[in-house]
N, CA and C of each residue as an Amber inpcrd file, in Angstrom:
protein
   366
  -3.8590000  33.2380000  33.4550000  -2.8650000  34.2390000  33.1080000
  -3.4320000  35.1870000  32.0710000  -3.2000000  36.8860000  32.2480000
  -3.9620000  37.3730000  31.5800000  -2.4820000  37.8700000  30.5440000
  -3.3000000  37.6880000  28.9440000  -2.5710000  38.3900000  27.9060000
  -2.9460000  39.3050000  26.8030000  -2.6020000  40.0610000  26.7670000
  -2.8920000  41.5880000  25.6640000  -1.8400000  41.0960000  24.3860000
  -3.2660000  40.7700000  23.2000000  -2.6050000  40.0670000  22.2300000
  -2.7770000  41.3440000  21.0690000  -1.8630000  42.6060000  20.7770000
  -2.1890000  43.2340000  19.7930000  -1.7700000  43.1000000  18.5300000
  -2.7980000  44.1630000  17.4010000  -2.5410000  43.4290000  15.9190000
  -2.9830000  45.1080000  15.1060000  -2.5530000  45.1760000  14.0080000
  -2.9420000  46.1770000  13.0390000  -1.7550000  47.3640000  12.8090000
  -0.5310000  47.5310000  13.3160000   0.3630000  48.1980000  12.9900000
   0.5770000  47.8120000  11.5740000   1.8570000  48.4650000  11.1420000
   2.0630000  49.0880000  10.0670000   2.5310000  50.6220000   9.6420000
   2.9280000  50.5220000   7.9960000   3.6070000  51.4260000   7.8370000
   2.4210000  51.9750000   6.3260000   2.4250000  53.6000000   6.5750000
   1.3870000  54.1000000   5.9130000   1.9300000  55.5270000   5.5540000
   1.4900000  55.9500000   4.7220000   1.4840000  57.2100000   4.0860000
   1.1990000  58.4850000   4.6040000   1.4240000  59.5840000   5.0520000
   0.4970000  60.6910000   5.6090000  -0.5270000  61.1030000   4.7750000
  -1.5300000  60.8640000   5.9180000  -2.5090000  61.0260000   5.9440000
  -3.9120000  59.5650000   5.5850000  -2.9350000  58.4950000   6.0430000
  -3.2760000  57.3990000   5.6810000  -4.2800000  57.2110000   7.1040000
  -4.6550000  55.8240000   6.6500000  -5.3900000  55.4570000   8.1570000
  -4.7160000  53.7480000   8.2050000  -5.2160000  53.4240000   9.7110000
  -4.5760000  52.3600000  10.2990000  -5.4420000  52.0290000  11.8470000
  -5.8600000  50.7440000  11.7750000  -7.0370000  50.2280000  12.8180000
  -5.9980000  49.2460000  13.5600000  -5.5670000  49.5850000  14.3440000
  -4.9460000  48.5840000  16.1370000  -6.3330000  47.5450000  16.2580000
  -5.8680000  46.6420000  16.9080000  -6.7960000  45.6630000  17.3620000
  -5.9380000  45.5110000  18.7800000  -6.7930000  45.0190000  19.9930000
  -6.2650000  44.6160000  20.9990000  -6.5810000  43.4910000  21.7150000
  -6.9420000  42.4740000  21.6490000  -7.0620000  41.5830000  22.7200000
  -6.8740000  40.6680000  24.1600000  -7.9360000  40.9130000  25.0560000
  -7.7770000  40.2960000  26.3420000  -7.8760000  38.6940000  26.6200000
  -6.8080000  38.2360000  26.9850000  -6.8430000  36.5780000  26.6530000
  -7.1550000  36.4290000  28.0300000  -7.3020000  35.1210000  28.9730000
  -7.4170000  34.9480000  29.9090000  -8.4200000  35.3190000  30.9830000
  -8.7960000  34.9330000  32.1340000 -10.2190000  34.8120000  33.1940000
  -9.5830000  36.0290000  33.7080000 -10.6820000  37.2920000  33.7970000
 -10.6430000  37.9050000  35.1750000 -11.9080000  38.6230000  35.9440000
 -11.9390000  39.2880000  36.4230000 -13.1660000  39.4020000  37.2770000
 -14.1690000  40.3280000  36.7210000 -13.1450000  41.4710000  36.3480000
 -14.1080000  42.5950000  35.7320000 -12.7740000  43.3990000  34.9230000
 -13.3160000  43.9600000  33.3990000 -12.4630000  44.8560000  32.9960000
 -12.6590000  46.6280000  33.2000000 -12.0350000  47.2120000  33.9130000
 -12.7940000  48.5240000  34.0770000 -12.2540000  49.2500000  32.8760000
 -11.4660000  49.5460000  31.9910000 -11.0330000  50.3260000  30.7900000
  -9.8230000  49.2260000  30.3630000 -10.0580000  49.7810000  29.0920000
  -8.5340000  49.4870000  28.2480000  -7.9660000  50.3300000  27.2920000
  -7.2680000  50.7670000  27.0770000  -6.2730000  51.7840000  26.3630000
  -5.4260000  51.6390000  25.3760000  -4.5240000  53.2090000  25.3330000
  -3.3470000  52.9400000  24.4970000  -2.7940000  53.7320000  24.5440000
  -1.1920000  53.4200000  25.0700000  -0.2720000  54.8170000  24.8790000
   0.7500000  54.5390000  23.7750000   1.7950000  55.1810000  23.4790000
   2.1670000  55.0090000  22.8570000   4.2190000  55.6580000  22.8680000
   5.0160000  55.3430000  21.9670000   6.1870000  55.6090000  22.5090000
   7.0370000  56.0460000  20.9020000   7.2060000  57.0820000  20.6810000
   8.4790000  57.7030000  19.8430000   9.5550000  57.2280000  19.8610000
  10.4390000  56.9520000  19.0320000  11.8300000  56.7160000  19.3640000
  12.7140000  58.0790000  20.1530000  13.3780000  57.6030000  21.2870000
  13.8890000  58.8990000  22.0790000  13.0960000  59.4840000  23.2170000
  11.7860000  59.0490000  22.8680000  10.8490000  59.9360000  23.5860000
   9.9740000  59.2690000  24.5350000   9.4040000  59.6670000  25.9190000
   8.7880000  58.6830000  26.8000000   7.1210000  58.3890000  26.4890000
   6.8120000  57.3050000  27.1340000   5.6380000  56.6740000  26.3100000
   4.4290000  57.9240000  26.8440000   3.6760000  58.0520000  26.2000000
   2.7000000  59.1050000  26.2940000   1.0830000  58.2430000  26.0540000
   0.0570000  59.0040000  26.6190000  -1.3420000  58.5150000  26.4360000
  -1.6580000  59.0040000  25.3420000  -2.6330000  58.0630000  24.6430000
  -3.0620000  58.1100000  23.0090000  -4.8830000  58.0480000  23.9460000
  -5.5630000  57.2140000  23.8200000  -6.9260000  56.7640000  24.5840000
  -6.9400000  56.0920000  25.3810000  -8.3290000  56.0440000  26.0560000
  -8.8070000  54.8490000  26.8060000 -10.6030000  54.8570000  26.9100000
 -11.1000000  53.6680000  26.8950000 -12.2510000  53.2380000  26.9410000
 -12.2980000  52.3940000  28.3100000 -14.0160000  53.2910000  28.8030000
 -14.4900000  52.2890000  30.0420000 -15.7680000  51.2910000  29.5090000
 -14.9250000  50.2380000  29.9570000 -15.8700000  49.0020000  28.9520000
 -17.8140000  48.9740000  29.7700000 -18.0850000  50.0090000  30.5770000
 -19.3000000  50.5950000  30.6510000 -19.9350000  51.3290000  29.8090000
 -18.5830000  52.7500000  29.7790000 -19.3980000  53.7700000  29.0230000
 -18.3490000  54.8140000  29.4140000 -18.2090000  55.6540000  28.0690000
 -16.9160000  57.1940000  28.3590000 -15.7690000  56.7240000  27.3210000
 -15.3810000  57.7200000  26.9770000 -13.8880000  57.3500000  26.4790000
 -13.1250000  59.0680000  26.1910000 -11.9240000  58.7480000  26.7510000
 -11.1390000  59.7850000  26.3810000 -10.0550000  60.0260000  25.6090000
  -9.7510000  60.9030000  24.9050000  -8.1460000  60.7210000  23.9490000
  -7.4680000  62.0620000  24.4700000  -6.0640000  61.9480000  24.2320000
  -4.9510000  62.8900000  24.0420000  -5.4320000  64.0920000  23.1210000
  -4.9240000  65.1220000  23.3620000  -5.4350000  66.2530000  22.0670000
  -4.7650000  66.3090000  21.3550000  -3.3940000  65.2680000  21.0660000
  -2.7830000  65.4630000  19.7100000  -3.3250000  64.2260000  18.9060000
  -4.5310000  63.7530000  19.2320000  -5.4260000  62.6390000  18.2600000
  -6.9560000  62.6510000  18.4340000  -7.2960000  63.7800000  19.2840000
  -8.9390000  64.2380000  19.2220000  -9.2390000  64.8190000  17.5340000
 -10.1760000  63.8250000  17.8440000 -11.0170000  64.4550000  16.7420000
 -10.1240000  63.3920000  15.3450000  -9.2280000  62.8400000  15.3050000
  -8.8290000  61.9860000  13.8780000  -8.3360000  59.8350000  14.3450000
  -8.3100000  60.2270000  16.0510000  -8.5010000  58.4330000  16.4160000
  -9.8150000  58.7500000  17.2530000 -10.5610000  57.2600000  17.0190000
 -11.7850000  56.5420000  17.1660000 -11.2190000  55.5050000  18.2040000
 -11.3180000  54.9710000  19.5510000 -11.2690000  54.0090000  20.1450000
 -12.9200000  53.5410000  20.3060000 -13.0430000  52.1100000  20.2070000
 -14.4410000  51.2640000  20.4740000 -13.8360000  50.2550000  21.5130000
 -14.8840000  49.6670000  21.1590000 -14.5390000  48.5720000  22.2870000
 -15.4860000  47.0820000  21.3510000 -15.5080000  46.0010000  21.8470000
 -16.3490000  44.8260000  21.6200000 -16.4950000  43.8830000  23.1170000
 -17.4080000  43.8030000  23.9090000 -17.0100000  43.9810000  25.2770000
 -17.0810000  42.1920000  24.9850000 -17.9260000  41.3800000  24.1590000
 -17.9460000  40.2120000  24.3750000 -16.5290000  39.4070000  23.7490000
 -15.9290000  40.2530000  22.9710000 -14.8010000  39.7180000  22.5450000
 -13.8020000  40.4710000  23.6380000 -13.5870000  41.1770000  24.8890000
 -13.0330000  41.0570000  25.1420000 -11.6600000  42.5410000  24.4390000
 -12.5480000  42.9680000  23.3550000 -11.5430000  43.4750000  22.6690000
 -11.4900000  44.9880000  22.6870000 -10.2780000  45.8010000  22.2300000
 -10.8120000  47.2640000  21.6890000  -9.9640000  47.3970000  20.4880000
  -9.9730000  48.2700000  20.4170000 -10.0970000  48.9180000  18.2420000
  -9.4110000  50.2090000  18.2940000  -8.2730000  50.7840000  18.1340000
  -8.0280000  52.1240000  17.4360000  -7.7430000  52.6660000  16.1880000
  -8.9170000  53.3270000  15.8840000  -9.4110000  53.4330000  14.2930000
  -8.0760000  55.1760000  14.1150000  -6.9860000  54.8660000  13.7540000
  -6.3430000  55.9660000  13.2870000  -6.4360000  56.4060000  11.8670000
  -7.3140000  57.9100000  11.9200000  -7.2630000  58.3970000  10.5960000
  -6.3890000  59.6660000  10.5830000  -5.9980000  60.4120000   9.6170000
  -5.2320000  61.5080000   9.0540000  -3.7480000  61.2080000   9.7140000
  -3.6230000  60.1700000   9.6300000  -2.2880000  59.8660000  10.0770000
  -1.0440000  61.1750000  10.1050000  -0.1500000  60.9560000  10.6410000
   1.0060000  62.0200000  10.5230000   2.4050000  61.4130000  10.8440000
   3.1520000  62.0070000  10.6800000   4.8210000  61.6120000  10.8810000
   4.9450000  61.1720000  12.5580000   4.5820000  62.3960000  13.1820000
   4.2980000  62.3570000  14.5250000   3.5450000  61.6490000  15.5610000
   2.9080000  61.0430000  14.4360000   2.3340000  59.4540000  15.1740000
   2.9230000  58.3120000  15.4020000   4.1660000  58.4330000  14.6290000
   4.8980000  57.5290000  14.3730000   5.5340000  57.0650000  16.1870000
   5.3170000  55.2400000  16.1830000   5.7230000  54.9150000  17.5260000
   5.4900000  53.6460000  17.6920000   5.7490000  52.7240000  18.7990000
   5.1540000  51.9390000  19.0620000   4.0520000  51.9030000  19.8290000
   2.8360000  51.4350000  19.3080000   1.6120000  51.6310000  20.2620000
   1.3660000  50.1820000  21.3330000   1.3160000  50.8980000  22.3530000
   0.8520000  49.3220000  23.6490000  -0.2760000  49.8280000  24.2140000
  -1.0510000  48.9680000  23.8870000  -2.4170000  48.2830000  24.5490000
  -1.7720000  48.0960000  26.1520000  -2.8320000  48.5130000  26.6790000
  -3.2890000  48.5760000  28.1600000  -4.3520000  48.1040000  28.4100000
  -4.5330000  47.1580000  29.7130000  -5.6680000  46.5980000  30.5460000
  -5.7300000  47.1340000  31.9930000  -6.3160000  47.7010000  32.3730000
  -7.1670000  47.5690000  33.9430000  -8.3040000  47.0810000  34.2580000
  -7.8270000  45.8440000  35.1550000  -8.4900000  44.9110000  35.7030000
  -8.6890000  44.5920000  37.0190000 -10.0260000  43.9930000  37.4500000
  -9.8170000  43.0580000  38.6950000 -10.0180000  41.7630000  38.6000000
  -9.2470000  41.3790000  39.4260000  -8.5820000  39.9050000  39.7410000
  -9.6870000  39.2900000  40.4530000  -9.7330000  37.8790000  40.6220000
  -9.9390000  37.0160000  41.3600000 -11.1700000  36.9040000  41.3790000
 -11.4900000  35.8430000  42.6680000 -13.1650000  35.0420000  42.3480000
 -14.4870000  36.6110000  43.0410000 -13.7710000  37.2680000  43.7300000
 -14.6300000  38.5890000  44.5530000 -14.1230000  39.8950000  43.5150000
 -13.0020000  39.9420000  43.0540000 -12.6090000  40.9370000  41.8620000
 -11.6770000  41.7650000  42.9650000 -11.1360000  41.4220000  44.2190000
 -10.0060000  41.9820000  44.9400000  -8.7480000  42.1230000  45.0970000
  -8.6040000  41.8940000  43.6750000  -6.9440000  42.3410000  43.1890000
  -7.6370000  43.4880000  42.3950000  -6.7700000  44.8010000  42.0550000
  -6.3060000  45.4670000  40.6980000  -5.1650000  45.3560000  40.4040000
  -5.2060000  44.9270000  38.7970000  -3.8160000  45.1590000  38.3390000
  -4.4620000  45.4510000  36.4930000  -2.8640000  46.2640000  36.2480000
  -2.8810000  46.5370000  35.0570000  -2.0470000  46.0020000  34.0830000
  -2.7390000  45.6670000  33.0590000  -1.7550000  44.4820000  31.9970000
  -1.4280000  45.5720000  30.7300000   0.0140000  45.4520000  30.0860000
   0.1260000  45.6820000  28.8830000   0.6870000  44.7560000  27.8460000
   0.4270000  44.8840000  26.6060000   0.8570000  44.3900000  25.6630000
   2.1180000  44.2550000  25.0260000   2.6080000  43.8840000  23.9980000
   3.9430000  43.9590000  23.7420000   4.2320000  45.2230000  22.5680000
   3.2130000  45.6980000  21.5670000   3.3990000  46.6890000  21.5620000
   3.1840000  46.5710000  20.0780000   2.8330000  47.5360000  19.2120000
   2.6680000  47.3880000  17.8820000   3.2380000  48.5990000  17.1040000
   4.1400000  48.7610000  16.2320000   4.4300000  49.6450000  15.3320000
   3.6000000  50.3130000  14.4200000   3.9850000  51.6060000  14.1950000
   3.3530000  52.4180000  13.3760000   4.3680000  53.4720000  13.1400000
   4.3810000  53.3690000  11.9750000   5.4110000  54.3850000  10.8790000
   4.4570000  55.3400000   9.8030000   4.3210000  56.4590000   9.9530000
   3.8950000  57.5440000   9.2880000   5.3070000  58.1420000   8.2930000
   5.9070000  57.6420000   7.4320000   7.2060000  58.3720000   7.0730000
   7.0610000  59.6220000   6.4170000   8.6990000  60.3550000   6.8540000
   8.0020000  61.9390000   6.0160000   7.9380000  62.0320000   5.2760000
């Protein structure tokens, strides 16, 4: 059974910083990226990054250039390094997995997390 165990929310200052942790628990075949979107109160969940646990990574342009996504491929893990924080960051962030399944890797499916807070107050 696969589980997205995230960690590093919190509540910070503008212009503070704040590092997400994400972890992939459980056997699967291959991870092709893992991510992060994220959700406002009121507002629908939107893309923050994503990393291909090969090589590439892309972000949203309302966090280019001030979040850092990595990865740690033997842990399984990724990292969102949020700096210059803002009000407008403020949300719950969920970790995302895309994966393949099984002993040949002929399932895809995508796993998310339960979700981590982040408060920028004004």
């Amino acid at each position: 059974q696969v589980q997205l165990v995230e960690s590093g929310g919190g509540s910070v200052q503008f212009g503070g910083s704040l590092r997400l942790s994400c972890e992939l628990l459980g056997s699967v075949f291959n991870i092709v990226a893992m991510g992060w979107y994220r959700q406002a109160p009121g507002k629908e969940r939107e893309y923050v990054a994503k990393i291909f646990m090969t090589d590439g990574a892309n972000y949203a342009d309302s966090v280019a250039g001030r979040f850092t996504i990595s990865r740690d491929n033997a842990k399984n893990t990724v990292y969102l390094q949020m700096n210059s924080l803002k009000p407008e960051d403020t949300g719950v962030y969920f970790c995302y997995a895309a994966v393949y399944l099984g002993n040949t890797g002929s399932s895809r499916r995508d796993f998310w997390g339960q979700g981590t807070q982040v408060t920028v107050p004004i």
